[in-house]
C-alpha positions in Angstrom: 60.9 125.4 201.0 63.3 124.2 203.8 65.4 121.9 202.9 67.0 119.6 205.7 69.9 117.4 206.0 69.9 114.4 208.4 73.2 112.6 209.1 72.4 108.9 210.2 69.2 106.9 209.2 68.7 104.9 212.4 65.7 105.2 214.9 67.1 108.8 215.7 66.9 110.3 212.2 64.2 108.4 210.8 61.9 110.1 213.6 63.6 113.0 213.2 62.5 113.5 209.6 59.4 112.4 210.3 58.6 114.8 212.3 59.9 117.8 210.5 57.2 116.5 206.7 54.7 115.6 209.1 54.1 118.3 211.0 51.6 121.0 209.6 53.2 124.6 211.6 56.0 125.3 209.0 55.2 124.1 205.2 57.2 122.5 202.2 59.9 121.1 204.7 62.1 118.7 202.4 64.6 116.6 204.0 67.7 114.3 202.9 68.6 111.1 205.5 72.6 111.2 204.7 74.5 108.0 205.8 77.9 106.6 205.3 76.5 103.3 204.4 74.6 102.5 201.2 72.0 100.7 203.8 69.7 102.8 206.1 68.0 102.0 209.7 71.4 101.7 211.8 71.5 100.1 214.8 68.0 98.2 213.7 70.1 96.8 210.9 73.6 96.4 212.0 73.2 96.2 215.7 69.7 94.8 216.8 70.6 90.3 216.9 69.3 88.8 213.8 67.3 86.4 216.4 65.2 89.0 217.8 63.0 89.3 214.4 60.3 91.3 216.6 62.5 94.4 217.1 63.6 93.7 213.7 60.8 94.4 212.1 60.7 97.8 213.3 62.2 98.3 209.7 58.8 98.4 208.1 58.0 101.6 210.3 61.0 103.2 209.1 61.1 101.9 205.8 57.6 103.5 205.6 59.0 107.5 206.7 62.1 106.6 203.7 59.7 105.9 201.4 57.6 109.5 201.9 57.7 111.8 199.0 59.2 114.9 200.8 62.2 112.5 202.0 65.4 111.3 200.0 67.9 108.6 201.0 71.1 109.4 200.1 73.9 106.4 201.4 77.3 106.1 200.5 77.8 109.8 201.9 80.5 110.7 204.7 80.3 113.6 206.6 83.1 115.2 207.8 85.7 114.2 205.6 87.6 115.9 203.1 84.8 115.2 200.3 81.8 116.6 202.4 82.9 118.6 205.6 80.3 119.5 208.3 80.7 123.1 206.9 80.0 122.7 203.5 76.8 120.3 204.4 75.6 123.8 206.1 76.3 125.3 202.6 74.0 123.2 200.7 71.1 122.7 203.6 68.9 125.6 205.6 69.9 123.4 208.7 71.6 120.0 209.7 70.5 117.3 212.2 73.3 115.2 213.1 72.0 111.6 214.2 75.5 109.7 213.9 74.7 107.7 217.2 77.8 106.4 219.6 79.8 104.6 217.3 82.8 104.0 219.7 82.8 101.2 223.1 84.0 101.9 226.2 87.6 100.4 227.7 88.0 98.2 230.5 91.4 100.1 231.4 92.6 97.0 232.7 96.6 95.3 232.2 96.3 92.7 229.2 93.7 94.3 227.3 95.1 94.7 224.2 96.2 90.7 224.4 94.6 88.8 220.9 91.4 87.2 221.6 89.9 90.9 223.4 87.2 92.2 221.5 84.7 94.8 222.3 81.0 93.2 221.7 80.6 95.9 219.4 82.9 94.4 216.7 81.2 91.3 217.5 78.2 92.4 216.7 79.4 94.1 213.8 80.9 90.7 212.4 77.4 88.5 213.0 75.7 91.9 211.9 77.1 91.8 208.3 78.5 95.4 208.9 81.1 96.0 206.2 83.7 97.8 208.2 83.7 94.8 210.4 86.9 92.3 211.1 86.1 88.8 210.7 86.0 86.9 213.7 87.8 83.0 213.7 86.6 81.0 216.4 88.9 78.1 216.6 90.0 76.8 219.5 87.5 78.7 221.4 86.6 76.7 224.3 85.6 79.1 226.8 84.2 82.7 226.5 84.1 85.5 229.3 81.7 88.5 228.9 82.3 91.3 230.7 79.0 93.5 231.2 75.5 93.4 232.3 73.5 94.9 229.6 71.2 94.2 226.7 74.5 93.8 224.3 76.2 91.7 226.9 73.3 89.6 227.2 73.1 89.5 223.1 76.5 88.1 222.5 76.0 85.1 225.4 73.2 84.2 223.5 74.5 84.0 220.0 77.3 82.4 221.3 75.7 79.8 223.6 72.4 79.9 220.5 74.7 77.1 217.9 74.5 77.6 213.9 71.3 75.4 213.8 68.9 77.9 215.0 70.9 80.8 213.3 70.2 79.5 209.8 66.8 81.0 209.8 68.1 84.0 210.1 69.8 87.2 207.8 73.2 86.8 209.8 75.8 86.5 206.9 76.7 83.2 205.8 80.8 83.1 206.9 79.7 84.5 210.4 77.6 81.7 210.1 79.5 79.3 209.2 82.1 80.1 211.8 79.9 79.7 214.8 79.0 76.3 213.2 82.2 75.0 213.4 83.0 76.8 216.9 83.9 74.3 219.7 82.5 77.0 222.1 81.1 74.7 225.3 81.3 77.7 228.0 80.4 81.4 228.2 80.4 83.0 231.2 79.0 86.8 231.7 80.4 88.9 234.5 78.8 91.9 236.3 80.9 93.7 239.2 77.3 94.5 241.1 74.5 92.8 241.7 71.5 91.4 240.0 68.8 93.9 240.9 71.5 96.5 239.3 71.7 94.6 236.0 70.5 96.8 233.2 69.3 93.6 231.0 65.6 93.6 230.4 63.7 90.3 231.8 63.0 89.9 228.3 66.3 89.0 227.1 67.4 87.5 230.4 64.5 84.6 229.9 65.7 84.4 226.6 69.0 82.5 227.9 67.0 79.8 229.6 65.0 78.5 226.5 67.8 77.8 224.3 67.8 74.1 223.3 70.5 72.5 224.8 71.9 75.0 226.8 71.7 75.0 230.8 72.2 77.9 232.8 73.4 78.5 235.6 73.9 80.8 238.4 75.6 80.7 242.1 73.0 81.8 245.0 75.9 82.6 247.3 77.0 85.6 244.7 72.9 86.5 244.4 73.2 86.5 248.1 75.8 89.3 248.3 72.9 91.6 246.7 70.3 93.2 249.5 67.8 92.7 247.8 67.8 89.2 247.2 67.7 88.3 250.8 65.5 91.3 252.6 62.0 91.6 251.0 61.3 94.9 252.1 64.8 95.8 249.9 63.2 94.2 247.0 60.1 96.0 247.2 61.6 99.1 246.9 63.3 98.3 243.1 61.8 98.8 240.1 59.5 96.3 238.6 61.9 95.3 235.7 64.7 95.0 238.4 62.2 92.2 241.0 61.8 90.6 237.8 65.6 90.1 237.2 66.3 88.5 240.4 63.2 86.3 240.4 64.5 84.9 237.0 67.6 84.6 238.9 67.0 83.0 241.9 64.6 80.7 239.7 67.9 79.7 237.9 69.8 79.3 241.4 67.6 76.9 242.7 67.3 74.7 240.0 71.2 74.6 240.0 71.2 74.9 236.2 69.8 71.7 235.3 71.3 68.6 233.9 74.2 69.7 231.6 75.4 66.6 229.1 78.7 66.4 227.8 77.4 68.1 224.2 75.9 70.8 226.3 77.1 74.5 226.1 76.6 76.1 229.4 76.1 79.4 230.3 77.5 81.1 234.1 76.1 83.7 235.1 78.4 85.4 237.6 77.7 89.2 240.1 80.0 91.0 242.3 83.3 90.4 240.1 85.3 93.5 238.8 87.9 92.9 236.2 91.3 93.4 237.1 93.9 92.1 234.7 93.2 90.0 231.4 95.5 86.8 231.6 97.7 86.1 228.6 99.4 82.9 227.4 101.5 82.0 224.7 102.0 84.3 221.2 100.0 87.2 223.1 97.0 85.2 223.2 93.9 85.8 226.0 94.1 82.5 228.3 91.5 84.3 231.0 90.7 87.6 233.2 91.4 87.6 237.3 88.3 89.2 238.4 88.3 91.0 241.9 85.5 90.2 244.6 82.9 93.1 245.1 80.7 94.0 247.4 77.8 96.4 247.9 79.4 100.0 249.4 75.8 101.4 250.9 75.5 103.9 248.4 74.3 101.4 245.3 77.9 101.1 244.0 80.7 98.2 244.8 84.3 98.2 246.6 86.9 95.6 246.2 87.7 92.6 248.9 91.1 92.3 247.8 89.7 88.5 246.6 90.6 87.2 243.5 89.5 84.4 240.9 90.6 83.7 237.2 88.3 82.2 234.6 89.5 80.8 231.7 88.8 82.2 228.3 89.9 81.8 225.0 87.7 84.7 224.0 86.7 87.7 226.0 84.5 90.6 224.9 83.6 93.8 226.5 80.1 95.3 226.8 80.5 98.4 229.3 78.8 100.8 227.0 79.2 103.3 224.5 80.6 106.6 223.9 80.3 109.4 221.1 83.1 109.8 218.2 84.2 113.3 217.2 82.7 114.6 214.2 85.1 117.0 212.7 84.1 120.7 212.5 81.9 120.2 215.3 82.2 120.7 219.0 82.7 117.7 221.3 82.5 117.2 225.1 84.8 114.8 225.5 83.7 113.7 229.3 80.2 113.1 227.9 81.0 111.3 224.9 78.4 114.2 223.2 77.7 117.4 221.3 76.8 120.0 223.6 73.2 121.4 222.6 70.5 123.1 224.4 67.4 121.3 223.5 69.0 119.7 220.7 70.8 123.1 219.1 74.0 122.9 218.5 76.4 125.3 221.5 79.6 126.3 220.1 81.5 128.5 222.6 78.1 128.4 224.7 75.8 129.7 222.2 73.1 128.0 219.8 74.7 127.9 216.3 71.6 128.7 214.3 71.1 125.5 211.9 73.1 123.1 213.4 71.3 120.5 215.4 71.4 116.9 216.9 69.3 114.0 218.1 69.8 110.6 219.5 72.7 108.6 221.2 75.3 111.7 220.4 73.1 114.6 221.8 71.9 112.6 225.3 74.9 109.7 225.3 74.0 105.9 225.2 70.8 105.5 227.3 67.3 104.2 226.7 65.6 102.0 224.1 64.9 102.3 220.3 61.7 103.8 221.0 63.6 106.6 223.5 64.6 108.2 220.2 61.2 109.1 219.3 61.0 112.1 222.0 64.1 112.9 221.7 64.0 113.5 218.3 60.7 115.8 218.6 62.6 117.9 220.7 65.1 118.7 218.3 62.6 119.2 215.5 60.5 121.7 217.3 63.6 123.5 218.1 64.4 123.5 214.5 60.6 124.5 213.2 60.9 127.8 215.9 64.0 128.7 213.9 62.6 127.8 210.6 62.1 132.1 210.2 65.6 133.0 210.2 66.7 129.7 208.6 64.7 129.9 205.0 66.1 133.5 204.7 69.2 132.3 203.5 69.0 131.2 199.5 70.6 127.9 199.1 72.8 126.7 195.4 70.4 124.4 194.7 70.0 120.1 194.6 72.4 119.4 197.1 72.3 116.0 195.5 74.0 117.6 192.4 76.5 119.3 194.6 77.4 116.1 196.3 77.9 114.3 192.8 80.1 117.0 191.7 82.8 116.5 195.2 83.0 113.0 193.7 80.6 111.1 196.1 78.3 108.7 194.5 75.2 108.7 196.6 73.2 105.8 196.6 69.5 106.4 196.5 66.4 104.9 197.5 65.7 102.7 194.7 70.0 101.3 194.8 68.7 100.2 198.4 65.7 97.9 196.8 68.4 96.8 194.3 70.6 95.8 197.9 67.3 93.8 198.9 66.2 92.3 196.1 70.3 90.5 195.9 70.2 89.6 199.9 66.8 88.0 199.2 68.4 86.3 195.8 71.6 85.3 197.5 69.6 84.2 201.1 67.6 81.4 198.2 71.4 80.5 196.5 72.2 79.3 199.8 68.8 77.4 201.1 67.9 80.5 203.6 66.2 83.2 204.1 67.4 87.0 202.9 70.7 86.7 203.8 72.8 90.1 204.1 75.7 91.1 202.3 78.6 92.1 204.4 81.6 93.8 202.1 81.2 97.1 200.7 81.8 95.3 197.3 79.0 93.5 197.3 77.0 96.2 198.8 77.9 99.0 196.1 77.9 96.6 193.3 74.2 95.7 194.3 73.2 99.1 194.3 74.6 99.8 190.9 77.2 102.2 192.2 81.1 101.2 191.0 82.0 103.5 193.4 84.2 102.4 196.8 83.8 104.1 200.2 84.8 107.2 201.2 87.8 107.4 202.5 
């Protein structure tokens, strides 16, 4: 039998281990899904917005690989710190797949970041996500909001902010995160790209998705669409992808209807191009009161230059969304400029050479790009590199359940069935309240639901 660890139980390690039982070349391949929360599917669960149930439900898939006989979920387990290092997982595993993702977001680098009221859209996330590291998130006061990127996320976190309480009730977002964007006085969020708006990297999708919110008007200003080539000159258009034509038709669409009628009890959203961040403005006790942007425009070579122009928009709040970088996993090597672990084809290189059994998949082996369903390849990969190893890696005799070894370091591993036990409260506490499953964001509640009186790892 080979026995396989898998750190991380989001898209990338769920399709990893599915691949490994499923395939039919190497025989009796068992594998473990390890991760450091007592809840699996990552990013589906703690990062995908608790509006977009479609995407979502991509939980049943993976809940469906979990639940296979030849695969174990063990949450509640670190790896890398002083209970479970990454050498003694080797120990108790033929071979390791680290999954962890890109857990860290990107700077700004900008004068007045670290002013109160800055956030990366990560936490936020995090906070309307029901993650349990997450810091809670007070809205008071807010009366304009500033988001700095042109992604997916960016366009996530306009949305929930702009979306009202009302239509979030349906939802599992955890009921203080709720409750705070009820009481929120947020009237304006504006989102801020430094190119254009055939370079956003937002799907149509989710860009539509900001024009049918009740009670929201959007709007957008055709002289910044303007500075783009490809708004203007056809034949420029014609040459970008279909996703990109898409954008700026939904744009221009916007621009000429001059963002409809917006009433007094209307929360409006700006969409704004060609503005770099500069400097984050602060006010009095520390606290964000806007960012000066810098004018851009196009350099010829599909990036932006500065104009020297400036502008200021007001904010109360302002979260980043500039993308994501790999954390360090101790014991392991790191390329710090990539934000990755360096592999060949999903092996592990230390010093430049495959380390045989060490292996990864997803966001930390090829960095922050693609979609959920660009884990699925990726993941292949790295388990067909793993089966053509499989020889030399079942040679070695390992000490047995690893599950027993992990008790015995003191970590209390919470299995499959302590997950159901996590579901079966949500879906209780969700009909306390009047809702739907609602999620339970503390690790108290969490462990406590499982049956496990144990805390984190430290």
């Amino acid at each position: 039998m080979l026995r396989v660890a898998v750190v991380g139980s989001g898209p990338s390690g769920v399709y990893a281990a599915q691949t490994l039982v499923q395939q039919r070349e190497v025989p009796g391949v068992r594998v473990d899904v390890l991760d450091r929360l007592p809840a699996p599917y990552g990013l589906v669960r703690y990062g995908v917005a608790p509006d977009h149930e479609k995407i979502k439900s991509l939980t049943g898939s993976l809940r469906a690989v979990l639940e296979d006989e030849r695969i174990r979920f063990l949450g509640n387990v670190e790896v890398g710190g002083p209970a479970l290092t990454t050498e003694r997982l080797l120990e108790l595993y033929h071979a390791v797949v680290y999954c962890v993702g890109a857990a860290r977001d990107r700077l700004l680098g900008i004068p007045g970041e670290e002013l109160a009221g800055v956030h990366s859209a990560t936490a936020f996330v995090s906070w309307y996500s029901g993650h349990p590291d997450a810091a809670a998130f007070e809205l008071g006061g807010v009366r304009s909001a500033v988001v700095i990127g042109a992604g997916n996320v960016a366009v996530d976190v306009t949305r929930i902010l702009a979306r009202g309480a009302p239509a979030l009730t349906a939802t599992d977002m955890p009921h203080p995160a709720l409750g705070v964007l009820a009481g929120s006085g947020l009237r304006a969020v504006s989102m801020v790209a430094r190119r254009g708006p055939s370079q956003g990297r937002f799907t149509t999708k989710e860009l539509r998705e900001l024009g049918t919110l009740p009670g929201v008007a959007v709007r957008v200003d055709p002289a910044e669409l303007a500075l783009d080539p490809a708004y203007l000159d056809p034949d420029t258009a014609a040459a970008l992808p279909a996703a990109a034509r898409r954008n700026v038709e939904v744009l221009r669409g916007w621009a000429e209807a001059d963002g409809g009628a917006a009433e007094e009890t209307q929360r409006i959203i700006t969409l704004r191009f060609h503005l770099r961040p500069a400097m984050v403005l602060g006010g009095p006790g520390g606290r964000v009161v806007g960012v000066r942007f810098e004018r851009t425009t196009p350099d010829g070579a599909g990036g932006v230059s500065g104009t020297g122009v400036y502008e200021d928009i007001p904010a109360e709040l302002v979260l980043r969304s500039v993308g994501y970088r790999g954390v360090p996993l101790p014991g392991l090597p790191f390329d710090a400029a990539r934000g990755t672990i360096p592999h060949a084809a999903g092996r592990v290189l230390r010093a430049g050479r495959a380390s045989v059994g060490e292996y990864v998949a997803g966001w930390i082996k090829r960095g922050p790009t693609g979609v959920i369903g660009t884990n699925r390849p990726c993941a292949k990969e790295t388990a067909s590199s793993l089966l053509q190893d499989a020889g030399a890696l079942a040679r070695r005799e390992l000490p047995g359940d690893p599950l027993d070894a992990l008790r015995a370091a003191g970590l209390r591993p919470v299995e499959w069935p302590g997950w159901l036990a996590i579901e079966v409260a949500e879906a209780d506490l969700g009909r306390s309240l009047g809702r739907r499953s609602v999620k339970i964001p503390d690790w108290p509640g969490l462990l406590g639901a499982a049956g496990s009186p144990s805390s984190p790892t430290p």
